[in-house]
C-alpha positions as CSV (number, residue, x, y, z in Angstrom):
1,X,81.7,-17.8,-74.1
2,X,84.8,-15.2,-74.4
3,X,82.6,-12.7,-76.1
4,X,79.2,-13.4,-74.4
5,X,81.7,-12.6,-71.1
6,X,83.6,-9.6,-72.6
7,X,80.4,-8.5,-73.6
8,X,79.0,-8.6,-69.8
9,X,82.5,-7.2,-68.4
10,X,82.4,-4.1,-70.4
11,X,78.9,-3.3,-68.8
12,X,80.8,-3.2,-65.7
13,X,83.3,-1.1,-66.8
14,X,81.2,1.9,-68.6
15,X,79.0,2.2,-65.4
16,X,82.2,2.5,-63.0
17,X,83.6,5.1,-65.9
18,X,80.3,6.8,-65.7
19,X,80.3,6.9,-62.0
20,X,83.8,8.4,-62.0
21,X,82.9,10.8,-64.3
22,X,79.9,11.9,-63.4
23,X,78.8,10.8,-59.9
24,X,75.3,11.1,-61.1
25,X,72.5,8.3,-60.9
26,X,70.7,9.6,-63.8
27,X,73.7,9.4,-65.9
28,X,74.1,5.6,-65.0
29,X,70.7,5.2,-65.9
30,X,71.1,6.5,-69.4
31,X,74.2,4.3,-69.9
32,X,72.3,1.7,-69.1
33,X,69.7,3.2,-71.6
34,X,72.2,2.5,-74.2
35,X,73.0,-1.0,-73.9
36,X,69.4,-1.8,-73.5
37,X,67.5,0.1,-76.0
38,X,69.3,-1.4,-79.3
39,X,67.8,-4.6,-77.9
40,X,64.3,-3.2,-78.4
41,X,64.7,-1.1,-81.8
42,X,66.9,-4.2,-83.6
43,X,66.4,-7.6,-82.3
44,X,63.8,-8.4,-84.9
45,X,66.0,-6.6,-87.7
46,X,68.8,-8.6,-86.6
47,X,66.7,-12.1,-86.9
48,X,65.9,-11.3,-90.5
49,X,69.5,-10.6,-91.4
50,X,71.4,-13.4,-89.5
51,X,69.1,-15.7,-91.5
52,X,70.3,-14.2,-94.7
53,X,74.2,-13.8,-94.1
54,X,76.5,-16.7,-93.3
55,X,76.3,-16.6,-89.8
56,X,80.4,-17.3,-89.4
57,X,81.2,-14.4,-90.7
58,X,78.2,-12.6,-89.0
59,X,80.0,-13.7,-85.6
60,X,83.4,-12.8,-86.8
61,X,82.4,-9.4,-88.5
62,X,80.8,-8.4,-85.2
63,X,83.4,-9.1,-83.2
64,X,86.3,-7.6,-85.1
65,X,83.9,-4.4,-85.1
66,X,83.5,-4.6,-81.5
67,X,87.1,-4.7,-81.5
68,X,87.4,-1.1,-83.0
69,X,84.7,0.4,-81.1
70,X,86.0,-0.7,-77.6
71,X,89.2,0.7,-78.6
72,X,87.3,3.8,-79.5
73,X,87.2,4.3,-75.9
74,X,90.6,5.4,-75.4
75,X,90.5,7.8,-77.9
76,X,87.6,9.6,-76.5
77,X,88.8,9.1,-73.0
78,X,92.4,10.9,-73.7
79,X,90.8,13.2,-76.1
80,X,87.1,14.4,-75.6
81,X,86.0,16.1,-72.1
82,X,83.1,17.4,-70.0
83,X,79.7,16.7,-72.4
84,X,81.4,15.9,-75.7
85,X,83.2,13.3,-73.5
86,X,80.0,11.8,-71.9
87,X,78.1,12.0,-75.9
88,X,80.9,9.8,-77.2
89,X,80.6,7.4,-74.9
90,X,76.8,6.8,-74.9
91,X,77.3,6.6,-78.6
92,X,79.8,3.9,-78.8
93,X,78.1,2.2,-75.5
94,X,74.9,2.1,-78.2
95,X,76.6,0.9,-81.3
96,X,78.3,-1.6,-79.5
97,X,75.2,-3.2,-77.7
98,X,73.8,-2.7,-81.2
99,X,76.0,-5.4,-82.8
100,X,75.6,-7.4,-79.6
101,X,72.0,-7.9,-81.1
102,X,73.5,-9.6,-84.7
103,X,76.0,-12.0,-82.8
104,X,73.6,-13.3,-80.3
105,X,71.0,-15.0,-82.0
106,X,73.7,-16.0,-85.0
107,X,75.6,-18.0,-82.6
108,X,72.7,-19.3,-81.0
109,X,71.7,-20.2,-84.7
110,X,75.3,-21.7,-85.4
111,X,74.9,-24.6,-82.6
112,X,72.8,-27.2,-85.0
113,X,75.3,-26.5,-87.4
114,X,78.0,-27.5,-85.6
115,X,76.8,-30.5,-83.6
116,X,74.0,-31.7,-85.7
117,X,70.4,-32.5,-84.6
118,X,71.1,-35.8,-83.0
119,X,73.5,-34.1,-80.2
120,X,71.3,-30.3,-80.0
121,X,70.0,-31.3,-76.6
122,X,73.0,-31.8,-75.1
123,X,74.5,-28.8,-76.6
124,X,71.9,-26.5,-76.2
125,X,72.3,-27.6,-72.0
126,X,75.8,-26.7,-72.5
127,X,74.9,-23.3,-74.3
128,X,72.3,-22.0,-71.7
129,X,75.2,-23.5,-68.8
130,X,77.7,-21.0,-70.4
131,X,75.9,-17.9,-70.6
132,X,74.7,-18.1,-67.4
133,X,78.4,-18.0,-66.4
134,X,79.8,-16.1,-68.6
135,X,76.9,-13.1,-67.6
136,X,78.2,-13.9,-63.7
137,X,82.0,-14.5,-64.7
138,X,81.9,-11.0,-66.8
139,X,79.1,-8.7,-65.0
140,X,79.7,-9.5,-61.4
141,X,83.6,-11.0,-61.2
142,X,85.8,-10.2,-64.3
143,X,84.9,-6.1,-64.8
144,X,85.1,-5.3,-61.3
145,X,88.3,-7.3,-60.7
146,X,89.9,-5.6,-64.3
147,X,89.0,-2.2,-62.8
148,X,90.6,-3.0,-59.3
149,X,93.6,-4.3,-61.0
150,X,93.7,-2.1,-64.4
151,X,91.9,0.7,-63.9
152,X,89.1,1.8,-66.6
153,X,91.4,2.2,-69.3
154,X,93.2,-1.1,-68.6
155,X,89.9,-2.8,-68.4
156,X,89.1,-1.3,-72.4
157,X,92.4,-3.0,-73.5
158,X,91.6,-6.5,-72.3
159,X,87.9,-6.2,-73.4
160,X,89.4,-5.4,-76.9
161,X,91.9,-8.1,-76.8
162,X,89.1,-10.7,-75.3
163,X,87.0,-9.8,-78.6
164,X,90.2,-10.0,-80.7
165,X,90.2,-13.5,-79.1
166,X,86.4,-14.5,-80.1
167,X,87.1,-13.3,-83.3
168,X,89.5,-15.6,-84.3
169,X,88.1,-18.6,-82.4
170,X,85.1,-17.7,-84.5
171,X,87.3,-18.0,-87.6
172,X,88.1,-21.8,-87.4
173,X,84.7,-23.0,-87.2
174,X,83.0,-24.2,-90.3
175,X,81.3,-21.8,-92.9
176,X,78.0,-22.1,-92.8
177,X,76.2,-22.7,-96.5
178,X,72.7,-22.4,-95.5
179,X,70.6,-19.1,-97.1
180,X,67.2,-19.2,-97.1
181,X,65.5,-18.6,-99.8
182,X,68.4,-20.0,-102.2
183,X,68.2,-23.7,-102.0
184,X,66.4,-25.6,-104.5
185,X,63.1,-26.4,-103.5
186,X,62.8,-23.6,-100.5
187,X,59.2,-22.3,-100.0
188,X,58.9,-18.5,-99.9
189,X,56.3,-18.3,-97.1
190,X,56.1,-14.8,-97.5
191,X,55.4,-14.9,-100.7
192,X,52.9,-17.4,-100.5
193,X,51.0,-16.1,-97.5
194,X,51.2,-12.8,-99.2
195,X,52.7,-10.3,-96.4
196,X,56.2,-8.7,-96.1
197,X,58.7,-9.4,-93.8
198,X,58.2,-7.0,-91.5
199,X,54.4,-7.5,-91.9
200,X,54.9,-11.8,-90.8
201,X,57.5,-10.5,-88.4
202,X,54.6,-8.4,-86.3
203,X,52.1,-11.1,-86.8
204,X,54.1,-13.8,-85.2
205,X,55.2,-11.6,-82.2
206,X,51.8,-11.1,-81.7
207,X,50.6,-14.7,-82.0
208,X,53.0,-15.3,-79.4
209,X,52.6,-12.3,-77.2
210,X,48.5,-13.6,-77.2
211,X,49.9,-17.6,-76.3
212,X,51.4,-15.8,-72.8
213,X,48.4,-13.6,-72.1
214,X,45.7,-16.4,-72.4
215,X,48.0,-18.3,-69.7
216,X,47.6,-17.5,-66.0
217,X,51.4,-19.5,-65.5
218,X,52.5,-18.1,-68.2
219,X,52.0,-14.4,-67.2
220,X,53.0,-15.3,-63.4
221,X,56.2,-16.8,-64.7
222,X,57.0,-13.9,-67.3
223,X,56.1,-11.4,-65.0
224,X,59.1,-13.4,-62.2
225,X,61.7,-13.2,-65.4
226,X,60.9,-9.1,-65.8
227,X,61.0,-8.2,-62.6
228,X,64.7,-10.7,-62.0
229,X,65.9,-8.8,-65.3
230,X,64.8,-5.4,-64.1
231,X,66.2,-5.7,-60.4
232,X,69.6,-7.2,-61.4
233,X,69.7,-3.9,-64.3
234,X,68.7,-1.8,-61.1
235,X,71.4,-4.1,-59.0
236,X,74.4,-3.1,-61.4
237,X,73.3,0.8,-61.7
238,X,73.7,1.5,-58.5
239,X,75.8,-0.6,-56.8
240,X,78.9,1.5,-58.2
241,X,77.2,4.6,-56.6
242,X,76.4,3.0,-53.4
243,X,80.1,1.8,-52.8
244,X,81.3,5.2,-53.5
245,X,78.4,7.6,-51.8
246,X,77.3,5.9,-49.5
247,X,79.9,3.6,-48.3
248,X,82.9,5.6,-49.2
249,X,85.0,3.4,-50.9
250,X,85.9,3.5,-54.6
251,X,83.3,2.8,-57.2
252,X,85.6,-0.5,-58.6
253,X,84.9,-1.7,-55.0
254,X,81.2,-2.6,-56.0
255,X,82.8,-5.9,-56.3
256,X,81.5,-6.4,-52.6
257,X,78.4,-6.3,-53.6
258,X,78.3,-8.3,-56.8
259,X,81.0,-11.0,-56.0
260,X,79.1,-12.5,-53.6
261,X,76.0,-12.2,-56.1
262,X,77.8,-13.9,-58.7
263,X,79.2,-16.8,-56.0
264,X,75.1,-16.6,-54.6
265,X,74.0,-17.0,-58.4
266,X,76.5,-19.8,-59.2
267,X,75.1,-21.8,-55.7
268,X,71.8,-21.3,-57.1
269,X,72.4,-22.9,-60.5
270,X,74.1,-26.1,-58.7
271,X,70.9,-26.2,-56.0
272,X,68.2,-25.7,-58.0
273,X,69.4,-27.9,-61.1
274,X,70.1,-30.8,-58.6
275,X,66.6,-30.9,-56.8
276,X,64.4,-28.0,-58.6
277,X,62.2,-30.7,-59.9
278,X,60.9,-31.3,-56.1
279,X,59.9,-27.7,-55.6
280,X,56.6,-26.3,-56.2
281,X,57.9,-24.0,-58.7
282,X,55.6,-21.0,-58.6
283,X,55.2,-21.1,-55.0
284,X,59.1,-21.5,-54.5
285,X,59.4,-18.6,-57.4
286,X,57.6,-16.3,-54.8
287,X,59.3,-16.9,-51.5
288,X,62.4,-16.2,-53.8
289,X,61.2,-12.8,-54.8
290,X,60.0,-12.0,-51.4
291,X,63.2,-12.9,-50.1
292,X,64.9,-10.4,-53.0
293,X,62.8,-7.4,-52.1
294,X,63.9,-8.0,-48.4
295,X,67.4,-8.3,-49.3
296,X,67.4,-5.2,-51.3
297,X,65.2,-3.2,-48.5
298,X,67.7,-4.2,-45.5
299,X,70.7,-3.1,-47.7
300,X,68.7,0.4,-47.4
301,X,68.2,0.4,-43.6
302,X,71.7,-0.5,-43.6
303,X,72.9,2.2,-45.2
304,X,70.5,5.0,-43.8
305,X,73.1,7.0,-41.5
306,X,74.1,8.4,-44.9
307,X,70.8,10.2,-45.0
308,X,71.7,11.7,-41.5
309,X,75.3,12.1,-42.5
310,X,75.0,13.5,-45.9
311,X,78.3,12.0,-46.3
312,X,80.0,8.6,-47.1
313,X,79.6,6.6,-43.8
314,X,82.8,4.6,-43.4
315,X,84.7,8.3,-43.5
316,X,82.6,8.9,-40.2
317,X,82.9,5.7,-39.0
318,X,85.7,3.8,-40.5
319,X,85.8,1.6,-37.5
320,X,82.6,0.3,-38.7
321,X,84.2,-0.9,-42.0
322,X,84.4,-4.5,-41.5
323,X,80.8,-5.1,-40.2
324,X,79.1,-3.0,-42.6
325,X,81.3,-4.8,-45.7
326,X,80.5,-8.2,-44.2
327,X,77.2,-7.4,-43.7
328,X,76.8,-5.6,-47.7
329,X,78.5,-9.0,-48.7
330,X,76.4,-11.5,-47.1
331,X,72.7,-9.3,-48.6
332,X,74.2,-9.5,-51.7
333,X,74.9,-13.3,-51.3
334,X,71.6,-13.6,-50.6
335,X,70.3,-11.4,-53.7
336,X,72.2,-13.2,-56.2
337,X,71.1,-16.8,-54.5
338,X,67.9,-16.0,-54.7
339,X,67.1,-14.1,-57.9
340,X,68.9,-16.7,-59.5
341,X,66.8,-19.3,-58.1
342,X,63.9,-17.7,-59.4
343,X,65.1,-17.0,-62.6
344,X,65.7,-20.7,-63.2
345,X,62.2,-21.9,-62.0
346,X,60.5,-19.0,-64.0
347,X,62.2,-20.2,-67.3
348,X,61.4,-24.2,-66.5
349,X,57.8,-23.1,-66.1
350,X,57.9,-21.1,-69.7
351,X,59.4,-23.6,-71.2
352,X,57.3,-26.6,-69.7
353,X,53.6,-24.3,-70.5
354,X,54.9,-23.6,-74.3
355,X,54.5,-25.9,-76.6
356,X,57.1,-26.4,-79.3
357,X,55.8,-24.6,-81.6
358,X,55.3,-21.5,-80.2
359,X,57.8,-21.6,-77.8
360,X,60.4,-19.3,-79.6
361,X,57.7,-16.6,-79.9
362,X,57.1,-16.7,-76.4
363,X,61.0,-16.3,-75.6
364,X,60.9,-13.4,-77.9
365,X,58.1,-12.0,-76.0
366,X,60.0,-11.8,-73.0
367,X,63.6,-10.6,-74.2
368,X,61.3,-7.7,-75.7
369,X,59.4,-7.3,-72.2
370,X,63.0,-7.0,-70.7
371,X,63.8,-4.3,-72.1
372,X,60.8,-2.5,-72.8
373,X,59.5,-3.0,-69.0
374,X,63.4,-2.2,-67.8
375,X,63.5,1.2,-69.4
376,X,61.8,3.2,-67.7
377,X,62.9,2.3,-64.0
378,X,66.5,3.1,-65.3
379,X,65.8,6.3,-66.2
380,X,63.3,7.0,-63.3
381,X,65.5,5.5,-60.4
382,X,68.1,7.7,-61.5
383,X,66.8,11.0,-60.7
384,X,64.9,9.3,-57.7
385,X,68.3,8.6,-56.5
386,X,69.7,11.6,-57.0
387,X,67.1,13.6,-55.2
388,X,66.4,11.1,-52.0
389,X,69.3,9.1,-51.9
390,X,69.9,5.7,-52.9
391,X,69.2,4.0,-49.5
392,X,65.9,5.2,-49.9
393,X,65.7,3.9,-53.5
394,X,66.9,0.6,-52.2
395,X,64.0,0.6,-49.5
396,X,61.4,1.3,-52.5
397,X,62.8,-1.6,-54.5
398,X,63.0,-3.8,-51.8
399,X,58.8,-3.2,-51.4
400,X,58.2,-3.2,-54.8
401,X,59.2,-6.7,-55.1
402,X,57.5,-7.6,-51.9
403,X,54.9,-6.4,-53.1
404,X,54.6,-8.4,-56.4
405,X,55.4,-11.6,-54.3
406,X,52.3,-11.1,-52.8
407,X,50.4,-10.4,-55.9
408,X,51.4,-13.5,-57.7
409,X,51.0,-15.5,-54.2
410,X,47.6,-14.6,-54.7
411,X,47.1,-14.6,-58.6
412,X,48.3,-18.6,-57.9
413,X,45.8,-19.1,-54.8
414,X,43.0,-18.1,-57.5
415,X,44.1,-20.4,-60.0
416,X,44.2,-22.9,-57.9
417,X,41.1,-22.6,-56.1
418,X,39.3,-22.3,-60.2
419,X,41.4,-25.7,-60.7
420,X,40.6,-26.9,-57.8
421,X,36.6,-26.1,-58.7
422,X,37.3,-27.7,-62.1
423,X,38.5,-31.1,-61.1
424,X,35.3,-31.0,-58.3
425,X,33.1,-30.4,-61.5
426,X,34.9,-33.2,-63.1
427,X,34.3,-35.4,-60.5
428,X,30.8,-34.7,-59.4
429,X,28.7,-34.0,-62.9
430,X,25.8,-32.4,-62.4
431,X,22.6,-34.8,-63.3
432,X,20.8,-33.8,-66.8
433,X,17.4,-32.1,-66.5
434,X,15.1,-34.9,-68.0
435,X,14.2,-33.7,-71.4
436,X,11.1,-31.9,-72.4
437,X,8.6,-33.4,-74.7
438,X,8.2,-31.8,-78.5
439,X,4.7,-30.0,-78.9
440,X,4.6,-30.6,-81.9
441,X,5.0,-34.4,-81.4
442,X,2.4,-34.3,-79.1
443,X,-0.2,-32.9,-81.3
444,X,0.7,-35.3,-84.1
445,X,0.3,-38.0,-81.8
446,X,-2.9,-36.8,-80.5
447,X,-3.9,-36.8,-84.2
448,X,-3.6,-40.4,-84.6
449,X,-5.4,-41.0,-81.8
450,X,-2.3,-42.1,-79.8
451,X,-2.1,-40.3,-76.2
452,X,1.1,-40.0,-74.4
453,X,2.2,-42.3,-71.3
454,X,0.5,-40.9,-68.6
455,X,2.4,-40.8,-65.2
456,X,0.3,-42.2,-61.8
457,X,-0.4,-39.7,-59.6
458,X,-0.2,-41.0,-56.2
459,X,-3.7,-40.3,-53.8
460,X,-2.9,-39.4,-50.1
């Protein structure tokens, strides 16, 4: 959990350093380019080489290297300026979400070698429990609070102490022995079915990537977790920017927006794991994203005297600071409350649709979707932003996600009249026609001199 949080705290901190910099939307969008593209070019790379490497040392490895590259930060910070500067930083923002991509999936793989198959259940509860904290302890609590307190440069030093931490943590646990390919007996399925690597690596993906499309809850429920991801990437590019040009305030005081996010987040997991099950899940799943797209357009109408201002509102207005906070607070209460609440009933519906033995491929599916689908708004929200303003921006979210609510309101309503049409077949079979007789039985029986049954006709 101490890297999987360092890893969402230092998010944090390059967009705040990036907003400080630059002031630029478009620039947080490419920063966030580079800690979300490596996920697309090397999570199936990373698969095949975890599965081949002891993953101990994989996790220790990555982390020690993480070390060295957060610290890298400093360098360019007290060295580097104007584009060189900004260069530097995407490149170590990339190589370090890069080996985020090795240790992920290795410590995922490490669990059922450290608690053994009878206890995985239990453990794996436990596992999905602490990431979901440690992406709310380290996105929306620990970076802003090590920026307020430490400033950017402080905020590199603890990351790099946290990951000196994990690393040695790492270090105690057992070494795994398990390589495949090299114990005695191991099939080589490659081999056998006759197709590279990179070949069965495609072929499974797509297997898997068919499963969700031939699914109607599927595709509703994957198309919930893509838009959460997407809005809570678009939630942390610009809440440093709307703190500081909009609001006024400093870009480390986007804590207003995503501490109460993390506290609506953390309500959500407690709520929904306690009495989820009596939900409707889909239907519930909406409301929540309808509610989101509200949330995000009201912080815009909030907000819109900056468009008449052209300038941060509490510096016209600073008697106004305590409503408008309270009022930025409470949205983003409500934005972290609810995405989370969808999130969580998106991903029971995946994982209750998916069979076993697919069910991997379809998670892969939508950590690929993530990042593919999240991409582009990054990059297109930023120079939207720049050019109309980010209230505006908010207000075009905000109906975005409205307006997919609605869609997948009435994608279910269609599924559940066909379902609904189904069962009524099922009930109520429609009578046979009575069959035909053969011709050719006919004739043979008029040969033998047999006639067929006549039926009575009835005189009137």
């Amino acid at each position: 959990m101490l890297a999987q949080t360092s890893q969402h705290a230092i998010h944090f901190i390059q967009l705040v350093l990036i907003e400080q910099l630059t002031g630029s939307t478009v620039h947080l969008g490419f920063t966030i380019l580079a800690f979300t593209l490596p996920g697309v070019l090397f999570s199936p790379v990373a698969g095949v080489i975890v599965d081949r490497f002891p993953k101990k040392w994989v996790l220790v490895i990555s982390n020690l290297t993480r070390v060295l590259l957060v610290s890298s930060y400093l360098l360019v910070l007290n060295t580097l300026h104007g584009a060189w500067e900004l260069l530097a930083i995407y490149v170590i923002t990339f190589c370090t979400a890069t080996l985020a991509q090795f240790f992920s999936p290795a410590e995922a793989s490490t669990i059922p070698l450290l608690v053994g198959e009878d206890r995985l259940m239990e453990a794996n509860s436990l596992f999905t429990l602490t990431m979901a904290l440690s992406q709310v302890a380290g996105l929306l609590m620990l970076g802003s609070l090590a920026v307020s307190l430490l400033k950017v440069q402080g905020g590199f030093v603890m990351i790099a102490l946290m990951y000196l931490g994990a690393a040695i943590l790492v270090s105690t646990i057992p070494r795994d022995r398990h390589l495949i390919g090299t114990e005695i007996g191991a099939p080589r399925t490659f081999v056998a079915e006759g197709l590279s690597g990179w070949r069965r690596m495609w072929v499974e993906f797509n297997e898997g990537l068919q499963f969700v499309a031939g699914k109607r809850k599927l595709k509703t429920a994957m198309t919930h977790l893509v838009t959460i991801t997407t809005l809570v990437m678009v939630m942390a590019m610009i809440a440093p920017g709307y703190a500081a040009r909009v609001l006024g305030m400093a870009p480390e005081n986007a804590v207003i927006v995503f501490a109460p996010a993390g506290v609506g987040m953390l309500l959500a997991t407690g709520l929904v794991g306690r009495w989820g099950h009596l939900l409707r899940k889909s239907g519930f799943a909406n409301i929540g994203l309808a509610l989101v797209g509200l949330a995000f357009a009201a912080m815009g109408l909030l907000s819109l005297d900056y468009q008449r201002l052209l300038q941060p509102i509490l510096q016209v207005y600073p008697h106004a600071a305590f409503s408008l906070t309270s009022a930025t607070m409470a949205l983003g209460f409500v934005l972290g409350l609810c995405m989370s609440s969808v999130n969580i009933l998106a991903q029971t519906v995946l994982q209750q649709e998916s069979p076993a033995y697919i069910r991997g491929r379809v998670f892969s599916v939508q950590f690929m979707l993530n990042n593919i689908v999240g991409i582009p708004p990054m990059l297109a929200l930023g120079s939207i932003a720049d050019a109309i303003g980010i209230p505006r921006v908010l207000e075009i979210v905000g109906l975005a996600a409205m307006f997919l609510a609605v869609a997948s309101i009435f994608v279910g309503r269609v599924d559940f009249a066909d379902r609904a049409r189904d069962a009524s077949s099922a009930q109520h079979p429609v009578a046979p026609l009575p069959a035909q007789p053969d011709p050719q039985a006919l004739a043979g029986e008029s040969a033998t001199g047999a006639l067929p049954e006549q039926t009575p006709i009835e005189v009137r």
